[in-house]
C-alpha angles and dihedrals in degrees: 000000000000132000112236118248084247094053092054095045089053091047091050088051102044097040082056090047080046095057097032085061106074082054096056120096115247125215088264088060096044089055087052087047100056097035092057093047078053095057094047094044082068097049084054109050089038087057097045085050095045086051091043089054093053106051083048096062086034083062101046090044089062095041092051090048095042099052097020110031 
């Protein structure tokens, strides 16, 4: 007894869907995931303004010495 050519098709298919899935991310991993771009988010934006912050003052202190001093 034979398999049909479908069968084996199906089986083919299903047995490579079968082996992609350990690889794939579950919603657990997902949630770290996003918790963890979050945090970074943060770490981001806190630097850019500190930066932002500093080449301010850097302006205003050469202003002040250049005018004033």
């Amino acid at each position: 007894m034979t398999a049909e050519p479908n069968q084996l098709n199906y089986e083919r298919r299903l047995s490579q869907v079968e082996s992609t899935l350990p690889h794939l991310a579950t919603k657990a991993d997902l949630a770290e995931l996003k918790a963890e771009l979050h945090k970074l988010e943060t770490r981001l934006v806190r630097w850019i303004a500190g930066l932002g912050l500093c080449v301010v003052g850097t302006l205003i202190a050469v202003l002040i010495d250049r005018f004033a001093g």
